[in-house]
mmCIF file as gemmi writes it, N, C-alpha and C atoms, coordinates in Angstrom:
data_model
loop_
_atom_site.group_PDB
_atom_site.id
_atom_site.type_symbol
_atom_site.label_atom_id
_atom_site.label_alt_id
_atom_site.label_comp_id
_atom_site.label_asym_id
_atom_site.label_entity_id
_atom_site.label_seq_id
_atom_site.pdbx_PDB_ins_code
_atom_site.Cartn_x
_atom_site.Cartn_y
_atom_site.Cartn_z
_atom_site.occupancy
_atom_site.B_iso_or_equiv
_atom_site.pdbx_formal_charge
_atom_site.auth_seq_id
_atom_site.auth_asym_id
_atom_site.pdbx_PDB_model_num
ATOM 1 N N . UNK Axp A 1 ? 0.844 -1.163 0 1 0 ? 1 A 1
ATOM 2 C CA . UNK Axp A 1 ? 0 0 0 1 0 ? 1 A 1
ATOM 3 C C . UNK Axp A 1 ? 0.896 1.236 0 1 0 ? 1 A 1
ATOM 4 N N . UNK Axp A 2 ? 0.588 2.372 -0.989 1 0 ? 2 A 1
ATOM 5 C CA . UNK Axp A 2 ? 1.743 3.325 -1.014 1 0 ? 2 A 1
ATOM 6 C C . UNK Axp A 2 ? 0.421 4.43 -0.341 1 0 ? 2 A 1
ATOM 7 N N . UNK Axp A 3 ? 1.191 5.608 0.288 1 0 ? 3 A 1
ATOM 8 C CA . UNK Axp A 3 ? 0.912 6.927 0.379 1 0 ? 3 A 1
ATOM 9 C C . UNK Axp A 3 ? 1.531 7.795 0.362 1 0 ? 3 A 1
ATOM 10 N N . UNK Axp A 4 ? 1.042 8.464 -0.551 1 0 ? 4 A 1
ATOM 11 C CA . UNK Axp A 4 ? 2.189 10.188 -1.083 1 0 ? 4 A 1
ATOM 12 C C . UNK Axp A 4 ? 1.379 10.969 -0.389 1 0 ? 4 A 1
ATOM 13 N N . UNK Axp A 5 ? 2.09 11.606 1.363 1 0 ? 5 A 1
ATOM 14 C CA . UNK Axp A 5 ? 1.74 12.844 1.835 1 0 ? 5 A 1
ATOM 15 C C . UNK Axp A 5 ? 2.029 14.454 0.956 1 0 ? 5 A 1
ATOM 16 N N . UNK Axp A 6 ? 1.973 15.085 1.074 1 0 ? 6 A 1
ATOM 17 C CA . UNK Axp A 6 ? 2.563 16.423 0.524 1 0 ? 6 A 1
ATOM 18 C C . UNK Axp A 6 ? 3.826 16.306 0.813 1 0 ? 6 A 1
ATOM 19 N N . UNK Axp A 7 ? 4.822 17.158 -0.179 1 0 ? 7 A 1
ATOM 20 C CA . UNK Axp A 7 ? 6.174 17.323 -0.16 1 0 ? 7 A 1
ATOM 21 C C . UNK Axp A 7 ? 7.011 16.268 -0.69 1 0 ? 7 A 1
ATOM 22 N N . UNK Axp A 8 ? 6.533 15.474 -1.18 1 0 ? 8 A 1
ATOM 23 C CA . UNK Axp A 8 ? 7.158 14.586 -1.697 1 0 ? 8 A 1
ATOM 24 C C . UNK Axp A 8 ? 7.669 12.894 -0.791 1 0 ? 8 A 1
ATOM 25 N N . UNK Axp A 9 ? 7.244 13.163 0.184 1 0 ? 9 A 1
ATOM 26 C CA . UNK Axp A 9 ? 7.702 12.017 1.04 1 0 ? 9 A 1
ATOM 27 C C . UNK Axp A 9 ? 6.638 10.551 0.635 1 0 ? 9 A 1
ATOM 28 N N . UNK Axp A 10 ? 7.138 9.788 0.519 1 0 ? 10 A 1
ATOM 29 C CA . UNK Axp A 10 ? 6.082 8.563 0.07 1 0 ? 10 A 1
ATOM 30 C C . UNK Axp A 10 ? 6.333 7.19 1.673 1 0 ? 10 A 1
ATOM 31 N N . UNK Axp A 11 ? 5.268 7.153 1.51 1 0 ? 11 A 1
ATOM 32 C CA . UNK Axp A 11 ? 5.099 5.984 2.441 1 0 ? 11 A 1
ATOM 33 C C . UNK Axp A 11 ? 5.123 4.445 2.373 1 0 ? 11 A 1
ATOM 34 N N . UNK Axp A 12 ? 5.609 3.531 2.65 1 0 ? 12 A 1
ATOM 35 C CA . UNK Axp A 12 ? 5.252 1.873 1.965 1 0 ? 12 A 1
ATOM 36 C C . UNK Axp A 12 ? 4.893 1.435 3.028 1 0 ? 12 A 1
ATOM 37 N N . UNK Axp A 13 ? 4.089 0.682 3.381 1 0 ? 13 A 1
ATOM 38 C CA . UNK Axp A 13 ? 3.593 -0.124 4.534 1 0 ? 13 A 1
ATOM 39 C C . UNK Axp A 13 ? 3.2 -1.671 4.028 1 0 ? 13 A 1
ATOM 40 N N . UNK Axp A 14 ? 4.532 -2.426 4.812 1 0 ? 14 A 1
ATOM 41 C CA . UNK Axp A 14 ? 4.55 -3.784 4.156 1 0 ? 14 A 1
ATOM 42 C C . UNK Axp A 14 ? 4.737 -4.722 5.265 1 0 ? 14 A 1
ATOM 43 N N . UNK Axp A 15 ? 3.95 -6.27 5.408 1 0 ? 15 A 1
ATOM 44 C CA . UNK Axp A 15 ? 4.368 -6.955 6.787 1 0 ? 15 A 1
ATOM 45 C C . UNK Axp A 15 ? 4.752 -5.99 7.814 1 0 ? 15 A 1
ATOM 46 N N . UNK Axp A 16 ? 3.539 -5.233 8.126 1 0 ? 16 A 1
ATOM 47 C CA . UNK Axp A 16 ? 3.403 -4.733 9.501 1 0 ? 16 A 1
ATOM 48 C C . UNK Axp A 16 ? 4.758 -3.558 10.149 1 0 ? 16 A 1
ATOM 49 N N . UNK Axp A 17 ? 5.71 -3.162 8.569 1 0 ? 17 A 1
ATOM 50 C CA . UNK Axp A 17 ? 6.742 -2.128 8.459 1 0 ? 17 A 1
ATOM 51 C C . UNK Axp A 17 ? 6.106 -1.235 7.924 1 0 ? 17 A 1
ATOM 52 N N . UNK Axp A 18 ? 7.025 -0.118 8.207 1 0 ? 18 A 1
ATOM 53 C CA . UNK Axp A 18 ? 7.165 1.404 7.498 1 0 ? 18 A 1
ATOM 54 C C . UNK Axp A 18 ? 8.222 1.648 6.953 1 0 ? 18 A 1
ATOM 55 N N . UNK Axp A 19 ? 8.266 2.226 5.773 1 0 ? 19 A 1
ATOM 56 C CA . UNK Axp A 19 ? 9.82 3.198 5.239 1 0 ? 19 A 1
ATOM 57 C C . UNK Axp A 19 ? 9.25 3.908 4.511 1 0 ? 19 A 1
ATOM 58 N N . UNK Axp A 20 ? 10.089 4.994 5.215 1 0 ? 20 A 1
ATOM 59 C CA . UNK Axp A 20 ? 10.018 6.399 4.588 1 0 ? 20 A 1
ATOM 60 C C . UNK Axp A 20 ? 10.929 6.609 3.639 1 0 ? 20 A 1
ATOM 61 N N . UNK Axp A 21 ? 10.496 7.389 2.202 1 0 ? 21 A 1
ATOM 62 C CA . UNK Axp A 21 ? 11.868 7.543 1.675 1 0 ? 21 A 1
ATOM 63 C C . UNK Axp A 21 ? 10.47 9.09 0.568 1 0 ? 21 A 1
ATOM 64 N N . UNK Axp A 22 ? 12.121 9.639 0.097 1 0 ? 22 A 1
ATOM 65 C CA . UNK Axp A 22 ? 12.027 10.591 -0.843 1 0 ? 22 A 1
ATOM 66 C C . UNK Axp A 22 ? 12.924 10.114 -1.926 1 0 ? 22 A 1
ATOM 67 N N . UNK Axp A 23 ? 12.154 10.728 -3.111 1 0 ? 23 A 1
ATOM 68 C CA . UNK Axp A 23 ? 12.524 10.188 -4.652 1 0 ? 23 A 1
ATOM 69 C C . UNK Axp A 23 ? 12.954 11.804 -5.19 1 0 ? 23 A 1
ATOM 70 N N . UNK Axp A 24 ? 14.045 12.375 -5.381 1 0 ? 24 A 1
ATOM 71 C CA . UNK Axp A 24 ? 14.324 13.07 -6.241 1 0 ? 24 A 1
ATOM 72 C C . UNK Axp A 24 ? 14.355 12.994 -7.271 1 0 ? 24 A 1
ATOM 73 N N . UNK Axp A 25 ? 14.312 14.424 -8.228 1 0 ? 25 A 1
ATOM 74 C CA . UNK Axp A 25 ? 14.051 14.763 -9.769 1 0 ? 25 A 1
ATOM 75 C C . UNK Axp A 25 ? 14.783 13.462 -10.373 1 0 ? 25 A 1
ATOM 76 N N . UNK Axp A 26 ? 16.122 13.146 -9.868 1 0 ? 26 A 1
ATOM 77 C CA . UNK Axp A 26 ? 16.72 12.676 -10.599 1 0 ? 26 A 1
ATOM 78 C C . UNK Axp A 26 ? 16.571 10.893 -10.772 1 0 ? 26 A 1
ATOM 79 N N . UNK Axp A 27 ? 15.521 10.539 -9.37 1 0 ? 27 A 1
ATOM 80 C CA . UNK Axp A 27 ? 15.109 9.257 -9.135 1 0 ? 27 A 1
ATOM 81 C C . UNK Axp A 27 ? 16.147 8.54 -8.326 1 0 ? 27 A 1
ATOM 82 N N . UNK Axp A 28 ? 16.812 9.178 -7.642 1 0 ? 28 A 1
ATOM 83 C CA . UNK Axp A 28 ? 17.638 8.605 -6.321 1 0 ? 28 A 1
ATOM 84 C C . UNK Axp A 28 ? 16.835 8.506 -5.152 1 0 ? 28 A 1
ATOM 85 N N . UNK Axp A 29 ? 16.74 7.977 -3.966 1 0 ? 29 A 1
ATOM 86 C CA . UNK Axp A 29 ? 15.714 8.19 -3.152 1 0 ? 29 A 1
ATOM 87 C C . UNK Axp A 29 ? 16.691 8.046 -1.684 1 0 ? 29 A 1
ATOM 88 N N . UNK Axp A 30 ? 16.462 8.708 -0.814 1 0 ? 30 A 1
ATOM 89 C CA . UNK Axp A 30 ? 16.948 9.055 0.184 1 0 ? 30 A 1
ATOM 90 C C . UNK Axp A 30 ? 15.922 8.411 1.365 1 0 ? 30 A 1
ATOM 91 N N . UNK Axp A 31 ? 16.201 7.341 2.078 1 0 ? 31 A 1
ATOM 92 C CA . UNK Axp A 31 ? 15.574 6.727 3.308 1 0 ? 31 A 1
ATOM 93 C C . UNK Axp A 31 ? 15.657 7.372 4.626 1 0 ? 31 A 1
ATOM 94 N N . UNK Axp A 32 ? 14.482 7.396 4.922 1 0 ? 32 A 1
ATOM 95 C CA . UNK Axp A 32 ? 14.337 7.937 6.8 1 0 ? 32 A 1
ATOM 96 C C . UNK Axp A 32 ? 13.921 6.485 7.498 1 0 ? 32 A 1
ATOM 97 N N . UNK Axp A 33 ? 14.855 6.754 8.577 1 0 ? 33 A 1
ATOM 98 C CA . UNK Axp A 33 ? 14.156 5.832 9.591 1 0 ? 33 A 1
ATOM 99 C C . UNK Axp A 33 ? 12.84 6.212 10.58 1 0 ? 33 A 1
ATOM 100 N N . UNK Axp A 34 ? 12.321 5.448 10.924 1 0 ? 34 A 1
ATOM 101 C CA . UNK Axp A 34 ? 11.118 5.58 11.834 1 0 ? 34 A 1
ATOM 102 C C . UNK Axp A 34 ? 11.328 5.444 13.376 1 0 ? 34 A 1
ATOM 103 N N . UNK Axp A 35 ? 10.749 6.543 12.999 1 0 ? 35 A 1
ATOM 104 C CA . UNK Axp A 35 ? 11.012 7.146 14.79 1 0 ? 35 A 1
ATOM 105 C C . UNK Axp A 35 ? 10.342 6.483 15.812 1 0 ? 35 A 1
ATOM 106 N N . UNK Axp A 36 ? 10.997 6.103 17.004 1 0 ? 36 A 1
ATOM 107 C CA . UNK Axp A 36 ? 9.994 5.178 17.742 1 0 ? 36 A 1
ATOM 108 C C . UNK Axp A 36 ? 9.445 6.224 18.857 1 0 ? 36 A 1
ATOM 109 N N . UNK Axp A 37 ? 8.388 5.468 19.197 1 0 ? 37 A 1
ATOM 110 C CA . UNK Axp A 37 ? 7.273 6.079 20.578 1 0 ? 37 A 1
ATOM 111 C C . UNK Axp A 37 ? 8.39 6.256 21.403 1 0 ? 37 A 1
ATOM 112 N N . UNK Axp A 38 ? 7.826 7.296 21.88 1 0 ? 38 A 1
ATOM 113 C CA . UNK Axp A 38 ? 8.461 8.549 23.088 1 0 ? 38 A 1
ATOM 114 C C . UNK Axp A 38 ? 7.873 7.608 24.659 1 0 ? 38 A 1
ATOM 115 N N . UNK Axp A 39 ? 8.387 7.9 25.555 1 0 ? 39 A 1
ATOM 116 C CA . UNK Axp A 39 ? 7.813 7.106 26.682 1 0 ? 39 A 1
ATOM 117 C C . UNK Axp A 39 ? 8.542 7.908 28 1 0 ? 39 A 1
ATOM 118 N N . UNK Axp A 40 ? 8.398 7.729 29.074 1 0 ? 40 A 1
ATOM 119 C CA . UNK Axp A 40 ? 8.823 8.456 30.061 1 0 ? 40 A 1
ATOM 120 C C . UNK Axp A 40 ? 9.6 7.098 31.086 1 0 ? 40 A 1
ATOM 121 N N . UNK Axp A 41 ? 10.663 7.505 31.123 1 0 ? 41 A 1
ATOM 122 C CA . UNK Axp A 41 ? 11.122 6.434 31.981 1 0 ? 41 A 1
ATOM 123 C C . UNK Axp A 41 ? 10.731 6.868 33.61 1 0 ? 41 A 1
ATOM 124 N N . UNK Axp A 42 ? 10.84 5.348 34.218 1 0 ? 42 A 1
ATOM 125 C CA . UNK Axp A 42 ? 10.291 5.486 35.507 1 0 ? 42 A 1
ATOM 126 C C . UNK Axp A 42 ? 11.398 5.402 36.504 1 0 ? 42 A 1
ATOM 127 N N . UNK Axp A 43 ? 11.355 6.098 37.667 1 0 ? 43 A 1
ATOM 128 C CA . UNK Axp A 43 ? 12.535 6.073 38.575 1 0 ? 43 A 1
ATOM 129 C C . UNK Axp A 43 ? 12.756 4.661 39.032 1 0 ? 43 A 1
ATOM 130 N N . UNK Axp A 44 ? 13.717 4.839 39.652 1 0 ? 44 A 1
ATOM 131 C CA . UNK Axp A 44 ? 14.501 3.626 40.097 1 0 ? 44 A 1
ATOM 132 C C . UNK Axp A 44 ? 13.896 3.204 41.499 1 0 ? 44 A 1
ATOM 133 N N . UNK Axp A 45 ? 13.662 1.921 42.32 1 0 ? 45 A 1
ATOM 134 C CA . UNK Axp A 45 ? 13.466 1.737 43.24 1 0 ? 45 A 1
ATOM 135 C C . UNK Axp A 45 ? 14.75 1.706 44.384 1 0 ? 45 A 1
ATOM 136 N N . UNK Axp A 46 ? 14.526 1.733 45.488 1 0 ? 46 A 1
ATOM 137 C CA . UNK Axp A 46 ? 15.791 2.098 46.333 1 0 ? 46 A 1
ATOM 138 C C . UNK Axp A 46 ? 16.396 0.222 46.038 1 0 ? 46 A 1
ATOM 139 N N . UNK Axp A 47 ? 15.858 -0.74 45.813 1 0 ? 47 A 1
ATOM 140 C CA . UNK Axp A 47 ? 16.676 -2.204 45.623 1 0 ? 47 A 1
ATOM 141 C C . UNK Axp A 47 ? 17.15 -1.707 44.658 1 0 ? 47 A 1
ATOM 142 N N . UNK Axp A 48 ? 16.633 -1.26 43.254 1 0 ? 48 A 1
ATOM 143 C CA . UNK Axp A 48 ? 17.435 -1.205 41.895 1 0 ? 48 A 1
ATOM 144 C C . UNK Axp A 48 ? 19.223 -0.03 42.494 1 0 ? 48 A 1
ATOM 145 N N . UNK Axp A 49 ? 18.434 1.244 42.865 1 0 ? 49 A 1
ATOM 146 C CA . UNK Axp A 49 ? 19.548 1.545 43.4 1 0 ? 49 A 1
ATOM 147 C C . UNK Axp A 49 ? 20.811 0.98 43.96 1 0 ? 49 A 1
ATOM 148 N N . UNK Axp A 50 ? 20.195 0.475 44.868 1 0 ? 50 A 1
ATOM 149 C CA . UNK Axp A 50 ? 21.3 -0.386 46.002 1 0 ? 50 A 1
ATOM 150 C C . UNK Axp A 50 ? 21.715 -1.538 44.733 1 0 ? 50 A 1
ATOM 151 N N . UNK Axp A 51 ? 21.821 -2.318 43.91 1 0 ? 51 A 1
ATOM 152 C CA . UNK Axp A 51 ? 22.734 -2.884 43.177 1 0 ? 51 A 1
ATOM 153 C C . UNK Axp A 51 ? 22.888 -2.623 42.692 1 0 ? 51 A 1
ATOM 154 N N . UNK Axp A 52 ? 22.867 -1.21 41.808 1 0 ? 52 A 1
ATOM 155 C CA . UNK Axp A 52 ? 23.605 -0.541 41.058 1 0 ? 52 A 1
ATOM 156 C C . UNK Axp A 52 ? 24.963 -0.134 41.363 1 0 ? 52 A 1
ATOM 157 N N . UNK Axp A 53 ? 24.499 0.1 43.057 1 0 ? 53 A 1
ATOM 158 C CA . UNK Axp A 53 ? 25.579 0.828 43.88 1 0 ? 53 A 1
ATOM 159 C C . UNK Axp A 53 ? 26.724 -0.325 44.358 1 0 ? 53 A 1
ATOM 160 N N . UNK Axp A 54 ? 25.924 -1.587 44.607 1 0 ? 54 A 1
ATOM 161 C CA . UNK Axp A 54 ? 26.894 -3.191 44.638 1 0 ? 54 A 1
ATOM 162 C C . UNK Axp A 54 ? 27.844 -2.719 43.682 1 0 ? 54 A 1
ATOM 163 N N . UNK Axp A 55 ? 27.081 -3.025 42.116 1 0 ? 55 A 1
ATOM 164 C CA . UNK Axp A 55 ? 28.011 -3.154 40.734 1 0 ? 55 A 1
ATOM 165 C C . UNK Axp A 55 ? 29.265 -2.738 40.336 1 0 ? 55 A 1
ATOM 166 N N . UNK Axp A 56 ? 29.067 -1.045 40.588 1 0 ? 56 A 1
ATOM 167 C CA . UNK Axp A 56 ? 29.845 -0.166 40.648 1 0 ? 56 A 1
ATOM 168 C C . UNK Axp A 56 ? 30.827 0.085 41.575 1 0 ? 56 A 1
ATOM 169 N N . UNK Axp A 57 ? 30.815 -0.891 42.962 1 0 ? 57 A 1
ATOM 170 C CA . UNK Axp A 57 ? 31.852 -0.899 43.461 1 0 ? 57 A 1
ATOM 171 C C . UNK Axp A 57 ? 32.693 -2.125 43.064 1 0 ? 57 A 1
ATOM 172 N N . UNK Axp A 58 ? 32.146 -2.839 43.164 1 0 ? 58 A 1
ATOM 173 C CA . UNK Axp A 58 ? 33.177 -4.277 42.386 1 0 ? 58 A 1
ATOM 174 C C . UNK Axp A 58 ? 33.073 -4.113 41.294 1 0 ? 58 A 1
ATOM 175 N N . UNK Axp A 59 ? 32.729 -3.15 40.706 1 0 ? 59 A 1
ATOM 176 C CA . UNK Axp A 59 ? 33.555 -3.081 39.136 1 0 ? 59 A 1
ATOM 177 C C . UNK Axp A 59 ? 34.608 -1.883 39.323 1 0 ? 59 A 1
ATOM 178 N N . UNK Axp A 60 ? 34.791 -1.101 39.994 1 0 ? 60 A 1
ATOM 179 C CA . UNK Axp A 60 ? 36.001 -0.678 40.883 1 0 ? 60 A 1
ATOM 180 C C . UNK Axp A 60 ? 36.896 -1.536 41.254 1 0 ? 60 A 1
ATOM 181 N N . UNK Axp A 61 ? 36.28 -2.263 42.088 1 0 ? 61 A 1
ATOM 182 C CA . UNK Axp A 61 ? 37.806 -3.031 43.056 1 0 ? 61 A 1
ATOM 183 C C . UNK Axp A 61 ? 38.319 -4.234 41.741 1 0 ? 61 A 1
ATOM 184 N N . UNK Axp A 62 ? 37.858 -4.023 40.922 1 0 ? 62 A 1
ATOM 185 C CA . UNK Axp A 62 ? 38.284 -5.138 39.97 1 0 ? 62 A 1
ATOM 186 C C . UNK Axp A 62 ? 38.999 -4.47 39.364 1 0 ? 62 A 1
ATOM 187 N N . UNK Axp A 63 ? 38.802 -3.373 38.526 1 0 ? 63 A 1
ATOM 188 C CA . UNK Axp A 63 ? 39.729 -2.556 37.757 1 0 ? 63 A 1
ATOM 189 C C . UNK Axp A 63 ? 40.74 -2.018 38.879 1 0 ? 63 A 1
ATOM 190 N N . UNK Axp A 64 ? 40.837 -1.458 39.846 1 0 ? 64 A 1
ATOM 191 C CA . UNK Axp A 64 ? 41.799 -1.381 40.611 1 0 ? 64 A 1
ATOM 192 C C . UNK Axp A 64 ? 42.553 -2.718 40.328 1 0 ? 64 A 1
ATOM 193 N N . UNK Axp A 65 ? 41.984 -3.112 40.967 1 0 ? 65 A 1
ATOM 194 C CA . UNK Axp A 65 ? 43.133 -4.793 40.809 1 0 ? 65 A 1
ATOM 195 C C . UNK Axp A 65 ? 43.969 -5.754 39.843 1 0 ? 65 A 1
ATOM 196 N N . UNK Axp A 66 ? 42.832 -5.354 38.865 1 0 ? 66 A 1
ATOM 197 C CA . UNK Axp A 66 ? 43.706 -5.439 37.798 1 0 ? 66 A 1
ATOM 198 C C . UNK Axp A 66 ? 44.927 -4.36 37.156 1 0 ? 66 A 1
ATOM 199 N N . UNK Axp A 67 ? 44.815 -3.421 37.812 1 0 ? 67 A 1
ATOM 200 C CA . UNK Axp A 67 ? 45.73 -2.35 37.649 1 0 ? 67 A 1
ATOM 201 C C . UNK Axp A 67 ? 46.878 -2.993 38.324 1 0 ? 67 A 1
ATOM 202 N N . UNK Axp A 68 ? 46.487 -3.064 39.738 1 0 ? 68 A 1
ATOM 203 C CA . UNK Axp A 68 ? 47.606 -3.069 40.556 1 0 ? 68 A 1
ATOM 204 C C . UNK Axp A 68 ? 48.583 -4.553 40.039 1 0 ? 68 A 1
ATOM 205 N N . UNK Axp A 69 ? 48.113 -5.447 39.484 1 0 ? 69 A 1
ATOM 206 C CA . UNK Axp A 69 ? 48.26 -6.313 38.718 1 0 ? 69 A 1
ATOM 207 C C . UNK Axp A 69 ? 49.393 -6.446 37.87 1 0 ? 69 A 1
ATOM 208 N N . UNK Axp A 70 ? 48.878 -5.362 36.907 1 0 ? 70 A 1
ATOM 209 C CA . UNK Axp A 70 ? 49.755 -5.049 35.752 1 0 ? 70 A 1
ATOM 210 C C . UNK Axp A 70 ? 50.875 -4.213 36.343 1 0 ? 70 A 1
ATOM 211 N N . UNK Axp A 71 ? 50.577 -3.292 37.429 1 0 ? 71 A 1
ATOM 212 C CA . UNK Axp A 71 ? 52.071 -2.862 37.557 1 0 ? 71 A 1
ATOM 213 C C . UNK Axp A 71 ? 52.98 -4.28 38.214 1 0 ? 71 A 1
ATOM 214 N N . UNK Axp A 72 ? 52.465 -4.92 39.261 1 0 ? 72 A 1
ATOM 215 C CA . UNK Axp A 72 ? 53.397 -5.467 39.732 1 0 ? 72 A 1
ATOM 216 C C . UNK Axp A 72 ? 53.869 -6.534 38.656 1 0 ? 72 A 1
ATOM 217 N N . UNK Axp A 73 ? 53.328 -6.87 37.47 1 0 ? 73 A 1
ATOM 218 C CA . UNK Axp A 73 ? 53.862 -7.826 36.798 1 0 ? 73 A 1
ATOM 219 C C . UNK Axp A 73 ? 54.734 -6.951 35.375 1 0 ? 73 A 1
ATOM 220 N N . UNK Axp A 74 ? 54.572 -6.062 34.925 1 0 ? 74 A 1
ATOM 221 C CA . UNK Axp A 74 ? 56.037 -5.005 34.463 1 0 ? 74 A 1
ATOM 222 C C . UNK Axp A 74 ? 56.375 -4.481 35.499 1 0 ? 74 A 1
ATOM 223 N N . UNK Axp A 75 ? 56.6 -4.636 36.509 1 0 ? 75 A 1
ATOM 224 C CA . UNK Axp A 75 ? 57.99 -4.014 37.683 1 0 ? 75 A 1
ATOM 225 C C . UNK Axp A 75 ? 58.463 -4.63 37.819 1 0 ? 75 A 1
């Protein structure tokens, strides 16, 4: 199923897709992607927090360690 809005933009709607594209004079056509739904993210609960806050420290003490690692093994 095609639809030509104004301005030249044409529509295809195929197996439950969209693509956007424009066809210039010259018959090259230039593709847009489709923009997805906007949504509002929701805050974090104080558990999600608190293992975030786990994560981020042992992914610290790991990179530390592996630091300290590498120096002592070139020294």
């Amino acid at each position: 199923m095609m639809i030509e809005p104004p301005g030249g933009l044409k529509i295809d709607k195929f197996e439950g897709a969209t693509m956007r594209y424009m066809e210039d004079e010259d018959g090259k056509l230039n593709n847009f992607a489709q923009e997805p739904k906007m949504y509002q993210a929701e805050a974090k609960t104080a558990k999600e927090q608190k293992n975030l806050l786990v994560i981020g420290v042992l992914g610290g003490v790991l990179v530390a360690t592996l630091i300290g690692v590498t120096v002592l093994i070139s020294g």
